[in-house]
N, C-alpha and C positions, 0 to 999 in steps of 0.2 A: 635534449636528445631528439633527435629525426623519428618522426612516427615508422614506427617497424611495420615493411610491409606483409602481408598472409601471404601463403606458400602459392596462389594463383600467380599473384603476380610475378612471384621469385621464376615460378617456370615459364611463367609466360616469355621470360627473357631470352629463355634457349633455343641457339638455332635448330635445333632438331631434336625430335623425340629421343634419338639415342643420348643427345647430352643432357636430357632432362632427367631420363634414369639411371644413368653414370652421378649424376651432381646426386641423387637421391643415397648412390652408395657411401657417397665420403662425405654425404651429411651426417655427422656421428663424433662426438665428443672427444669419445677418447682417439680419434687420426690427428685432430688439429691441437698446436699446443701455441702459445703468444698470440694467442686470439683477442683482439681487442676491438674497441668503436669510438667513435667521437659522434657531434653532432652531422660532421661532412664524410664520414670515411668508415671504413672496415678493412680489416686487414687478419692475417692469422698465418699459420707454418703447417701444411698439413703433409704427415708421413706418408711416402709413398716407398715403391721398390728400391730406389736410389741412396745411396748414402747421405745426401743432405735432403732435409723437405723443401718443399716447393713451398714458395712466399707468393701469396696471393690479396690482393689490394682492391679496396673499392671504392673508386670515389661516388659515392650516393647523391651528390648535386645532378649528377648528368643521364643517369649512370656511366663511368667507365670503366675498364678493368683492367687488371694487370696479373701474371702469373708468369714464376720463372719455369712452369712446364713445356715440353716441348710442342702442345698441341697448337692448332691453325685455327679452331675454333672461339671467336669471340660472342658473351664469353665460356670460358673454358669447365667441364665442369668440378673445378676446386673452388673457381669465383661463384659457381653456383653452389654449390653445398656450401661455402660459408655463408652465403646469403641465406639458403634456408636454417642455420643455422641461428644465425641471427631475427630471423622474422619467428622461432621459435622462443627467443629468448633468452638463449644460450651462451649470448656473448657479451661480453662485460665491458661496459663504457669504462677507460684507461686511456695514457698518455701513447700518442701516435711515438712508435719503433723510428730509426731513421731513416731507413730504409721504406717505409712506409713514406713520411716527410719528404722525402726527397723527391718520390717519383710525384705524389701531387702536386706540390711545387713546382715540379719540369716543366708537367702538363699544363699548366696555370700559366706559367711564365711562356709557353708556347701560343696559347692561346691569346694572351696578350698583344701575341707580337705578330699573330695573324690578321686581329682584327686590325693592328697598325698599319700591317700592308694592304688590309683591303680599303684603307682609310684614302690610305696614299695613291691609292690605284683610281677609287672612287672620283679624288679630288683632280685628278689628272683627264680622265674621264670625261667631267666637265667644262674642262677649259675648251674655251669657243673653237678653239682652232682646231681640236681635237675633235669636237664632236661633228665639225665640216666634213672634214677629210674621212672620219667614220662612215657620216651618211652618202658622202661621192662614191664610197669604194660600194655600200650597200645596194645604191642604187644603179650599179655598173651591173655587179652582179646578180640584182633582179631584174635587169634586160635581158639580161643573156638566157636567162633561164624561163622568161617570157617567150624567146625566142625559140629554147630547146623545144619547151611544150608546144607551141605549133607545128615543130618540126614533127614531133613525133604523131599525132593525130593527122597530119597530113600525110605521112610516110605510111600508115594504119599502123597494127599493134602486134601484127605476123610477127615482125622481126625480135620482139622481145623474147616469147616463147625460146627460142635457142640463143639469145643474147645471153652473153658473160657478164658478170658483177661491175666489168670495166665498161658499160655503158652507162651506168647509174655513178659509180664511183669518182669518174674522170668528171662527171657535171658535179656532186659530191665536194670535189676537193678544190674547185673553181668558187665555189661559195664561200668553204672555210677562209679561202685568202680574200675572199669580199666579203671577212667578217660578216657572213650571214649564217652562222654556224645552226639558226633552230631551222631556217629549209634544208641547211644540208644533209640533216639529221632525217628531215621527212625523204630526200629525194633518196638518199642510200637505202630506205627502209622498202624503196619499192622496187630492190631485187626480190624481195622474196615472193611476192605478189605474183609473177606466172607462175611457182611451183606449186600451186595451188589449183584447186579444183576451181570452175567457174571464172577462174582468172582473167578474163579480157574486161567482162565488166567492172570487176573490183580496181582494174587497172585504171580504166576509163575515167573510174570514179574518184580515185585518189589524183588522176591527171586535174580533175576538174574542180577538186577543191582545193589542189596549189593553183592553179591560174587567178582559182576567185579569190587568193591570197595575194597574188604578184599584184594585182589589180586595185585590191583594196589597200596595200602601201602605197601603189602609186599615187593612190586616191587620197593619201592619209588625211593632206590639211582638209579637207572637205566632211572629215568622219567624225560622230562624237565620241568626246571623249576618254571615255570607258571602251569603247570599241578601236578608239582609235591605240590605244593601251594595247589592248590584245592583238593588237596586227602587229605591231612592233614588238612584242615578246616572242611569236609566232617565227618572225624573219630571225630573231636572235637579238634583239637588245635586253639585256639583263640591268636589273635592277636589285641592286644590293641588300644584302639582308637588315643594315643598320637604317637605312632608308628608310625602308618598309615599316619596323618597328617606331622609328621616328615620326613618319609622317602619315603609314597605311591608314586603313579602316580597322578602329578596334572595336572587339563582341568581346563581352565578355560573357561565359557563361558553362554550366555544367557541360562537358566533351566527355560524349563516349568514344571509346577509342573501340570500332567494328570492325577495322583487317589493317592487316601489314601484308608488306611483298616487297620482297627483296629483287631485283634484275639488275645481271651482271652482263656490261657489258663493254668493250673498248679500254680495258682495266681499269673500269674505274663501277664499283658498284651502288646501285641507285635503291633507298628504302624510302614504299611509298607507305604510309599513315595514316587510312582514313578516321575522319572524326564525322561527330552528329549533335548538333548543339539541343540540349534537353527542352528549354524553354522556347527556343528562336526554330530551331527544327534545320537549319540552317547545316549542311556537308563544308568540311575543310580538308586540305590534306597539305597533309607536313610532310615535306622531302626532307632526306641526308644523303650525303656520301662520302664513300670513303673507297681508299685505292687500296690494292690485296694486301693483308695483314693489319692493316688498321681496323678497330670496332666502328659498326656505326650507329648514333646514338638508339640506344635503349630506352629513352624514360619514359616512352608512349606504352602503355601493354595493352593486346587488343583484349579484352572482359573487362576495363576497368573508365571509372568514370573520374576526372579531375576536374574543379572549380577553376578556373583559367580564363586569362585573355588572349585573345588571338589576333593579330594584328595580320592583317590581307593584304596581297599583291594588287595592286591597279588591276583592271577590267571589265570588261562589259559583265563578268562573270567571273564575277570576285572567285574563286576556289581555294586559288594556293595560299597557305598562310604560316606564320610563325609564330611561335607559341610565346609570349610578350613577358606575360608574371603570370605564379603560380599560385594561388592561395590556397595552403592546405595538401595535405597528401591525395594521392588517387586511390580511392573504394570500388568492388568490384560493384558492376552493374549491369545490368540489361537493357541496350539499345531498344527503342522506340522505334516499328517498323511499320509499315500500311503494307495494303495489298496491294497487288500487283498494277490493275487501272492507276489508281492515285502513283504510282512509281513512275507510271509511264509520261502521267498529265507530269509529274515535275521532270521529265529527264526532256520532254518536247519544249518547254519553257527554256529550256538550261542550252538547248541546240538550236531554241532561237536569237538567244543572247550574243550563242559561241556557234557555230554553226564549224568549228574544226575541233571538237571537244571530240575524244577521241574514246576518252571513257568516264563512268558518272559512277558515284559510289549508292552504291543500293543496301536498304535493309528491307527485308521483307518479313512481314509475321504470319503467323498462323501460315505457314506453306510445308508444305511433303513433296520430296522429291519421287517421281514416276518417272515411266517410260513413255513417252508420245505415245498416241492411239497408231495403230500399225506399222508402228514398230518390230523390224524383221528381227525372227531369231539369230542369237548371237552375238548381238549391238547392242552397246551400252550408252546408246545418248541419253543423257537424264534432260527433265527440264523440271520446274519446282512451279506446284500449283497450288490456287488461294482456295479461301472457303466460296470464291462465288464460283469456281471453275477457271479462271483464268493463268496461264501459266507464262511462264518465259522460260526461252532453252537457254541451259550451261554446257559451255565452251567445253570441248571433249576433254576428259582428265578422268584420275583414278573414280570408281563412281563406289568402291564399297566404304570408304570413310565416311564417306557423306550419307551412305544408306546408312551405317554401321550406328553412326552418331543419330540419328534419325529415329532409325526404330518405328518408323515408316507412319510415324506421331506429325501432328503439328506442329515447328518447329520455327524460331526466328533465323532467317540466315541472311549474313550480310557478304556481301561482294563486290565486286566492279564490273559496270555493264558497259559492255562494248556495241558496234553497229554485229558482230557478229555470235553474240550471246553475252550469257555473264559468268565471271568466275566466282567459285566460291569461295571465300575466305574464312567464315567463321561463323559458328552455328549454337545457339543457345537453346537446350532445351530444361525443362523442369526437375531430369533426373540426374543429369550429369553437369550442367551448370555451361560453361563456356567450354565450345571444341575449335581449334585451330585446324583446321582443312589444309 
């Protein structure tokens, strides 16, 4: 039998505070009835207003879930209260319903037949002729857009200010057909960029780190090779996740899992996963995605630490990775944080490797969130400060959570730092254990 997780990690799985106290209501014995488990699954019938109950399913390898309620929320909370059910004790190892069976099985037999196609896709991929005619088209439309950028610092930067999204967009979607979908992704992002206070320079500055991109592809055979990795992930060439796991850089070692964040965008929504390796000291983060109404995977919880290898993306700046083998279930834990100096000496290291790293995952200890020194009444910009004095400012958001959880204590909080502050994600203090920000 699967080690039963504690109720941290059951909630940790909820997308919001409301489904967390929802799943708390119909955790409760006598609602659910053909409640069972195996070593891979859980599954039960729990009564609701409706004339038949609602069949709710888990597969515990992944986690994923299933529920015939009508809710949008993955997962739902019936998939939560039988979990905390079960991490109670409540539920009775028995033979899987067929219904239960079935849907596993779908999902098994889908996932099979995914990794098939990315097999086939991969192996297609590779073939010389393919990868020519890839890199002709890439290299079409990294001229052209070497091209744009002179345009547009020659022309100066007046004209953006009341420029339409079809100035960015039209360059945009000249890249996605020259297969260079990771610029197209940075050139569309810099609509938003005049509506924005201070805007000409931020402009300037995002013009000048795609050019030192177009430049260093062009440059690529000349670049070493971990850098030269990162310039080609940067333009859009992807590198498969069997790959990765096959041939990456594997760590093995205790992961704290310090924040999640979900962004939704273009239907298709992206869940980012930072980790902190106990021993190595070492930051990863684990992507998913999934398009609306699909879950995306759950088995990372941010409070909790798993024994695990993690196999790395190519790079001057190894980061992105995928979680290889698991040894063992994940125990709640507290991240390993330094102050603020040491944050910084590693995040200037990290921007020297990658110098388009756009955000770096932070854990900080012993810090208390305040208000800057003249700070005008009314304004709630926080920034979080150490025991020597030192502080860094967080990205404007709700600011009473973070005091709330605080309690205006020393406190570890972990987040993702940007060039224009950092967000918070989640905050460990001695009274209340792990807070989700």
């Amino acid at each position: 039998m699967s080690d039963r997780w504690d109720r941290e990690q059951v909630l940790g799985l909820a997308p919001d505070t409301a489904s967390a106290k929802a799943a708390e209501g119909v955790a409760k014995p006598a609602k659910w009835g053909a409640a069972g488990c195996d070593d891979d699954a859980l599954w039960g019938e729990c009564r609701g207003s409706g004339k038949n109950p609602y069949r709710a399913c888990v597969d515990l390898s992944e986690p994923a879930f299933r529920c015939s309620c009508p809710s949008r929320k993955f997962p739902c909370k019936h998939a939560l209260g039988l979990l905390l059910l079960w991490s109670e004790g409540t539920v009775d190892a028995g033979p899987r319903p067929a219904w239960a069976a079935e849907w596993i099985e779908e999902r098994r037999a889908r996932a099979d037949r995914a990794r098939e196609r990315r097999a086939g896709a991969a192996a297609k991929a590779r073939d010389p002729r393919t990868v020519e005619r890839r890199e002709q088209r890439v290299d079409g439309g990294v001229a052209e857009l070497d091209q744009w950028l002179r345009d547009q610092v020659t022309h100066g930067l007046a004209q953006a200010e009341q420029a339409s999204y079809r100035l960015w967009d039209d360059v945009a979607r000249r890249l996605v057909d020259a297969q260079a979908a990771g610029l197209a992704g940075q050139v569309r992002a810099l609509a938003a960029v005049p509506r924005r206070p201070g805007w000409p320079g931020r402009l300037l500055e995002e013009y000048a780190l795609l050019r030192l991109l177009v430049r260093a592809y062009r440059r690529r055979d000349g670049l070493p090779e971990g850098l030269r990795e990162t310039v080609r992930s940067r333009v859009g060439f992807t590198v498969q996740q069997e790959e990765v796991v096959r041939e990456g850089e594997r760590v093995r070692d205790l992961w704290c899992v310090t924040g999640s964040r979900d962004i939704a965008q273009d239907q298709l929504t992206t869940r980012r996963v930072w980790l902190r390796g106990r021993r190595s000291g070492r930051p990863a983060l684990v992507l998913s995605f999934a398009v609306p109404g699909r879950p995306l995977d759950a088995s990372l919880v941010v409070g909790t630490e798993v024994d695990a290898e993690l196999a790395f993306y190519p790079g001057s700046q190894p980061l992105r990775a995928v979680v290889a083998e698991r040894y063992g279930a994940a125990t709640p834990a507290v991240p390993d944080g330094s102050p603020v100096a040491a944050f910084l000496d590693e995040y200037a290291a990290a921007l020297e490797r990658d110098p388009w790293l756009d955000r770096w995952p932070a854990v900080l200890s012993d810090v208390r969130p305040a208000r800057p020194p003249g700070e005008r009444n009314g304004t709630w910009n926080l920034q979080v400060v150490d025991a020597e004095g030192d502080a860094l400012p967080l990205l404007p958001t709700d600011p009473w959570r973070l005091l709330a959880a605080s309690g205006g204590r020393p406190v570890t909080v972990a987040g993702e730092w940007t060039p224009r502050g950092m967000r918070p994600l989640a905050l460990w203090s001695e009274d209340e254990g792990v807070c989700i920000l």
